[in-house]
C-alpha positions in Angstrom: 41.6 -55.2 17.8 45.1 -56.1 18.9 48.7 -54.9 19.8 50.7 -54.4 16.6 53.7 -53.2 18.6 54.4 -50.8 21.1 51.5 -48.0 21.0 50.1 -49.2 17.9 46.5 -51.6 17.4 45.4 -53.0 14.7 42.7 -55.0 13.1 42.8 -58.5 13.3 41.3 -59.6 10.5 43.4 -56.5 8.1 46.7 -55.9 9.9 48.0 -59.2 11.0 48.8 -61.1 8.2 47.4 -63.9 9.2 44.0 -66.1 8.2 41.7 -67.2 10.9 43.1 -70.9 10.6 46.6 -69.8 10.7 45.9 -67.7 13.8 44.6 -70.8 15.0 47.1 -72.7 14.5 49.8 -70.1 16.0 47.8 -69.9 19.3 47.3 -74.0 19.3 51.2 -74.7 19.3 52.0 -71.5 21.6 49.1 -73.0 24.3 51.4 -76.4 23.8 54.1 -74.7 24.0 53.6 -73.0 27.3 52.0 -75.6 28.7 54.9 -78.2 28.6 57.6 -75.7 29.8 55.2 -75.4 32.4 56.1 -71.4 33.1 55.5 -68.4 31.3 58.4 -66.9 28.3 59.2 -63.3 28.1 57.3 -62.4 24.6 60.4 -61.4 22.3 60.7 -65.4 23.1 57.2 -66.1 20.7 58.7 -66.5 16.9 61.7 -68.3 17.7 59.6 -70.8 19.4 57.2 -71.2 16.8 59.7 -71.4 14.4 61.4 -74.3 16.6 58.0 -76.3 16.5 57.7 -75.7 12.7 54.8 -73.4 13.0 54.5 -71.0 9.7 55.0 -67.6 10.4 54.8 -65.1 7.7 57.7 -62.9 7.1 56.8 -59.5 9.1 54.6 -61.1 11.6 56.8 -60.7 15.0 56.2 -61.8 18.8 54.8 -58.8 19.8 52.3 -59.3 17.3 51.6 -62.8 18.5 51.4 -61.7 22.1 48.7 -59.0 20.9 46.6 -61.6 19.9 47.3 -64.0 22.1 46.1 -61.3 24.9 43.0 -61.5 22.9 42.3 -65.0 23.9 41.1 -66.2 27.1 43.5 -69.0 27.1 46.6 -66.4 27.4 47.5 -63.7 29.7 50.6 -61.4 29.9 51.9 -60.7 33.5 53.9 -57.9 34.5 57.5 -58.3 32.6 56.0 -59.1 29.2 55.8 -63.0 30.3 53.4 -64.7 28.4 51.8 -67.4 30.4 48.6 -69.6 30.4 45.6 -68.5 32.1 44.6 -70.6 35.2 
């Protein structure tokens, strides 16, 4: 389970519009992403970015969503502020 938005979860695998391989790849260029700005991004930041690296995200997908799964990772974490940023 992950955030869908604010006070709603979903189900990975059902909700988020998204195959394993394309989650992959989403978290992939966001940890590249963070990692060469070097400092966390607010998460309404997340689709724009991806957009900007020519990631694929499908229509209805949004950067909360992305920052729901991405919490689910142990590479991510969210700090206080909605900032995205690497774990150490």
């Amino acid at each position: 389970m992950a955030r869908l938005g604010r006070g709603m979860l979903g189900l990975i695998d059902r909700d988020f519009g998204l195959s394993a391989a394309d989650r992959q790849e989403v978290l992939a260029a966001l940890a590249g992403i963070l990692s060469r700005r070097r400092e966390g991004l607010h998460i309404s930041e997340i689709a724009g970015l991806l957009s900007g690296e020519r990631v694929r995200v499908p229509r209805g997908v949004t950067s909360r969503m992305i920052a729901g799964l991405a919490h689910a990772d142990p590479r991510f974490r969210i700090r206080r502020g909605q900032t995205l940023a690497l774990s150490l």
